[in-house]
RODO-2510 file (C-alpha; in nm, 4 decimals, decimal comma):
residues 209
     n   res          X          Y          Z
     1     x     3,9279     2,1091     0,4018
     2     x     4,2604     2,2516     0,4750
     3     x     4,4440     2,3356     0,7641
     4     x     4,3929     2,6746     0,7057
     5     x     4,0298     2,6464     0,7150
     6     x     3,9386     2,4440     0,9430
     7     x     3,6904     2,5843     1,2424
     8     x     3,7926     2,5945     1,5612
     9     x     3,5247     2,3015     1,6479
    10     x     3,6753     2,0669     1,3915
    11     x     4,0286     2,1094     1,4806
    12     x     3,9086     2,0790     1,8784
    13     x     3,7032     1,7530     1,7736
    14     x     4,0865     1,5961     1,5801
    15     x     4,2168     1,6860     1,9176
    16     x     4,0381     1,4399     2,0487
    17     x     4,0356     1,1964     1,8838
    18     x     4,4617     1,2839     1,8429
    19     x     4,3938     1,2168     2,2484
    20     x     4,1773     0,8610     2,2259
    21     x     4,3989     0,7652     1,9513
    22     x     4,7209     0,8459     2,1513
    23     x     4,6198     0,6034     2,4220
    24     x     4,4600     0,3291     2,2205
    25     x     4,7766     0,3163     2,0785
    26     x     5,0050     0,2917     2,4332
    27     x     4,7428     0,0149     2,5553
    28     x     4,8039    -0,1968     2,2753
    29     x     5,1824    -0,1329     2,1961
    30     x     5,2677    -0,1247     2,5680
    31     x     5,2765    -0,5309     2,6637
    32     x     5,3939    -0,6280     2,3386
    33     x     5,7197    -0,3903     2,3717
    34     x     5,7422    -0,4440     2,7298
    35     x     5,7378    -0,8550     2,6676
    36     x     5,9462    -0,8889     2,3602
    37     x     6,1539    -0,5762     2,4037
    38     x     6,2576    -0,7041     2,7507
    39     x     6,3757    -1,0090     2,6018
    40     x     6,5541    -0,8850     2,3158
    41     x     6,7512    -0,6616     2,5459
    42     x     6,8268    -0,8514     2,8806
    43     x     6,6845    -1,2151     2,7486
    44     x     6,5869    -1,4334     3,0531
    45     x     6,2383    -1,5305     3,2243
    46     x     5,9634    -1,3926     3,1506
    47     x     5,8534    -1,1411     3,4396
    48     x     5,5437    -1,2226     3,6515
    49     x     5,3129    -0,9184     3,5465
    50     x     5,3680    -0,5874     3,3391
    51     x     5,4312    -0,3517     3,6569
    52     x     5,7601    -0,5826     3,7013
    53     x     5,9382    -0,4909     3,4178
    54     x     6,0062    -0,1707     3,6252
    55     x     6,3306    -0,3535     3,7598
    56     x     6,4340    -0,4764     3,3939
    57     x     6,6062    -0,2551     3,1545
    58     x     6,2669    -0,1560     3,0080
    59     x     6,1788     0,0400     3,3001
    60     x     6,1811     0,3667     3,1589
    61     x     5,9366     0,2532     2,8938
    62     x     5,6948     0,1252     3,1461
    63     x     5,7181     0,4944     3,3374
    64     x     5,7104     0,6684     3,0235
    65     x     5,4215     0,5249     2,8911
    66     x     5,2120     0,5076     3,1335
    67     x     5,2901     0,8968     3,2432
    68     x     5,2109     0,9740     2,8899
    69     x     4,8648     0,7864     2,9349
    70     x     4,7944     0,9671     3,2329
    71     x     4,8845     1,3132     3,1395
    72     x     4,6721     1,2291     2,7910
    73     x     4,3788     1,1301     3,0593
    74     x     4,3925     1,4397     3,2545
    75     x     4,3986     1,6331     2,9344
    76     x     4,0846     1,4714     2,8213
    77     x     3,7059     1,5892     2,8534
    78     x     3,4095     1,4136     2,8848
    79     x     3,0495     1,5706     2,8029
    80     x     2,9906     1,6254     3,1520
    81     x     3,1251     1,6704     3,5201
    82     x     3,0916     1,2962     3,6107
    83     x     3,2819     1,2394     3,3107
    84     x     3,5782     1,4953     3,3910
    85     x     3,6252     1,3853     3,7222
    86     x     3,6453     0,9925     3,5893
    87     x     3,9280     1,0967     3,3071
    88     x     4,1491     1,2788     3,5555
    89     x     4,1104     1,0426     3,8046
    90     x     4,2289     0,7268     3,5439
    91     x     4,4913     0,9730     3,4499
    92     x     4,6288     1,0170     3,8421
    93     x     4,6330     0,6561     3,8786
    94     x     4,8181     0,5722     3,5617
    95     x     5,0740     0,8208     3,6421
    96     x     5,0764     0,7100     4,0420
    97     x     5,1164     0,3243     3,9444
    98     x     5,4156     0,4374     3,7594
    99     x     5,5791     0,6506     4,0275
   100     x     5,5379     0,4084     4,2913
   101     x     5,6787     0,0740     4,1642
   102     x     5,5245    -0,2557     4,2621
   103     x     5,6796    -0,4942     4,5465
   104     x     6,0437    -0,6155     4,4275
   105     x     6,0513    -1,0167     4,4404
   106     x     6,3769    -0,9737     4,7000
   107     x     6,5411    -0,7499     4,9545
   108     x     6,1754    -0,6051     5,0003
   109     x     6,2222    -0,2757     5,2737
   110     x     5,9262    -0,1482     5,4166
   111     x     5,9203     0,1701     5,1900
   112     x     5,9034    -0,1443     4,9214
   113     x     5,6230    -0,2643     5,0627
   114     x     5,4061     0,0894     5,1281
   115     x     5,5063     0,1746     4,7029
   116     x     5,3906    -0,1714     4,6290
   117     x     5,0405    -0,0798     4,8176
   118     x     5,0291     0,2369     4,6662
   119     x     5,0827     0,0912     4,3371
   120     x     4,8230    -0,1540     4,4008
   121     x     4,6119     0,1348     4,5316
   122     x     4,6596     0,3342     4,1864
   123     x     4,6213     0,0252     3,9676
   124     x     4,3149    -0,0596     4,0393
   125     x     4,1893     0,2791     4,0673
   126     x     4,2995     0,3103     3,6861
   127     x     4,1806    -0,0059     3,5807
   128     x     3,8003     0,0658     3,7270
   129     x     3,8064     0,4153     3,5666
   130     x     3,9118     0,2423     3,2106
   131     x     3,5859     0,0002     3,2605
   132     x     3,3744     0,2815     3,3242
   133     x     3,4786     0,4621     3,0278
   134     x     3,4199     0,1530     2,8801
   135     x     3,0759     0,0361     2,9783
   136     x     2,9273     0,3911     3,0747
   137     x     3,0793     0,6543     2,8601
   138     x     3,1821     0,5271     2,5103
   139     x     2,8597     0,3557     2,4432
   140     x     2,6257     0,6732     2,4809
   141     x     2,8930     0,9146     2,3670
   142     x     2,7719     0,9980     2,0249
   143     x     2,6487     0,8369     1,7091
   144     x     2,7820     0,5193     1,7234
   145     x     2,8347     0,2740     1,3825
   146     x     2,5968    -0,0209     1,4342
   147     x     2,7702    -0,2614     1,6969
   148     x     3,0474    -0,0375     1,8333
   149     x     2,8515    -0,0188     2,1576
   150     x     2,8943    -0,3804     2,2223
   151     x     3,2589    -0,3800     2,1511
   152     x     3,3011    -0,0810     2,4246
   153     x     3,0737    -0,2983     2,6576
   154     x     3,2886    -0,6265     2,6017
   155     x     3,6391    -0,4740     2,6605
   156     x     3,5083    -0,3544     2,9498
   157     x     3,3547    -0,6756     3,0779
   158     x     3,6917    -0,7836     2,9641
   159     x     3,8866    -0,5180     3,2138
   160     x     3,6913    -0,6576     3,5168
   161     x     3,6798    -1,0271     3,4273
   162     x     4,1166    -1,0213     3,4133
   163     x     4,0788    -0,7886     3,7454
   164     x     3,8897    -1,0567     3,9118
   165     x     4,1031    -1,3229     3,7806
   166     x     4,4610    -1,1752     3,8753
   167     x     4,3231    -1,1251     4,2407
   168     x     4,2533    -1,4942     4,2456
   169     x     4,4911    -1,6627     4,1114
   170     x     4,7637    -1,4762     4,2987
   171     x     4,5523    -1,5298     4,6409
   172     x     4,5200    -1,8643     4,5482
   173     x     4,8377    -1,8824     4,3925
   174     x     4,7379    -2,0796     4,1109
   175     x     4,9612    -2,1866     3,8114
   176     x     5,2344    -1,9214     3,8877
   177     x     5,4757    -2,0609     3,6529
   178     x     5,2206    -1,9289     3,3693
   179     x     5,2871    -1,6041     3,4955
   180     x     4,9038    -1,5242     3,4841
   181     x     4,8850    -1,1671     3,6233
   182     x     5,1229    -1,0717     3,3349
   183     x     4,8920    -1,2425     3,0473
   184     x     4,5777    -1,0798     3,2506
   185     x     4,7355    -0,7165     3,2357
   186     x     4,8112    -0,7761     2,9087
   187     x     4,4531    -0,8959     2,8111
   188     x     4,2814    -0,5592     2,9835
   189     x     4,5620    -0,3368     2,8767
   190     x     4,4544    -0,4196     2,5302
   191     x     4,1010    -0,4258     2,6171
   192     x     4,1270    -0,0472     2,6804
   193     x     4,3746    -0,0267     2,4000
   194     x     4,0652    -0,1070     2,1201
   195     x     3,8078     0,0617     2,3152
   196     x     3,9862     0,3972     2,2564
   197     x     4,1314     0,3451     1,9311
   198     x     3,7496     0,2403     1,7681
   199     x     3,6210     0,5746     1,9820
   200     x     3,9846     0,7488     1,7944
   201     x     3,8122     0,6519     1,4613
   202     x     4,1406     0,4674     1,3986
   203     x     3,9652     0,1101     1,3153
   204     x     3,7010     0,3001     1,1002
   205     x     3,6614     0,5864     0,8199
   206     x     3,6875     0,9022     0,9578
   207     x     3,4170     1,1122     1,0239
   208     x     3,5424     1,4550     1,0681
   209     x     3,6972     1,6018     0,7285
***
């Protein structure tokens, strides 16, 4: 089918999936180019989680990409109300973790500490919203290819597990010269990052012509 002919349903469904695609793609791309890229282009220490590298040289990646995600989130609609309201809210706290930086390691003012709450505030909010997708949404959304439901389920068992764990281990402080909330972001960040590129069709044939 050409481009020509296409109805306006099928070229509304490759929307879509343009959409989960689009941010599948950020979530997985996003620690790997913040890491590496970071290190490539200023070298030195690794940085103690992903919302840090907003005071390397990679900062405008960081803002950039997660803006994109959120205005890709807002732009997205679920098959109901519940669903609508869970998209745009993921999509405001994508975009509000990246306009309100975390807390700076030194010379921390007290608008550094209030942005570092907020971004706290807006982190988690996203997070929780990308697990509900995950364990509520994707797996009753559709047809499903045999198994996909428990891969949706997983990354978002995933999401919560690395939530739970970065909250401990920095209250605890455990084994900070690991750097664990940065290999924990990473994990769910890529957690959400196959969830929406299997619902994209991007790990499977197509569906739609």
């Amino acid at each position: 089918m050409t481009t020509a002919t296409r109805s306006p349903q099928t070229t509304l469904v490759h929307s879509y999936l343009f959409l989960r695609r689009a941010i599948g793609l950020i979530g997985l791309a996003l620690p790997v180019v913040l890491i590496f890229g970071k290190q490539l282009v200023q070298g030195g220490d690794l940085i103690g989680s992903l919302s840090g590298y907003y005071y390397t040289d990679l900062r405008n990646v960081f803002v950039g990409a997660m803006c994109a995600v959120g205005v890709f989130l807002l732009a997205y609609y679920g098959h109901d109300f519940v669903d609508n309201v869970a998209s745009s809210v993921a999509g405001l706290g994508a975009i509000g973790l990246a306009l309100f930086p975390t807390t700076p390691d030194h010379d921390v003012t007290a608008w550094d500490r209030t942005s570092g709450v907020l971004h706290l505030t807006f982190a988690a909010v996203f997070f929780l919203m990308l697990a509900y997708f995950c364990l509520h949404l994707f797996p009753h959304d559709g047809e499903q290819p045999p198994g996909f439901g428990v891969v949706y389920r997983v990354c978002g068992v995933v999401i919560l597990a690395a939530l739970v764990l970065i909250a401990l281990t920095s209250w605890l402080r455990l084994v900070p010269e690991w750097h664990p909330a940065l290999w924990l972001e990473s994990v769910a960040v890529w957690a959400f990052g196959v969830a929406w590129l299997l619902k994209g069709q991007t790990l499977t044939p197509k569906s739609v012509p």
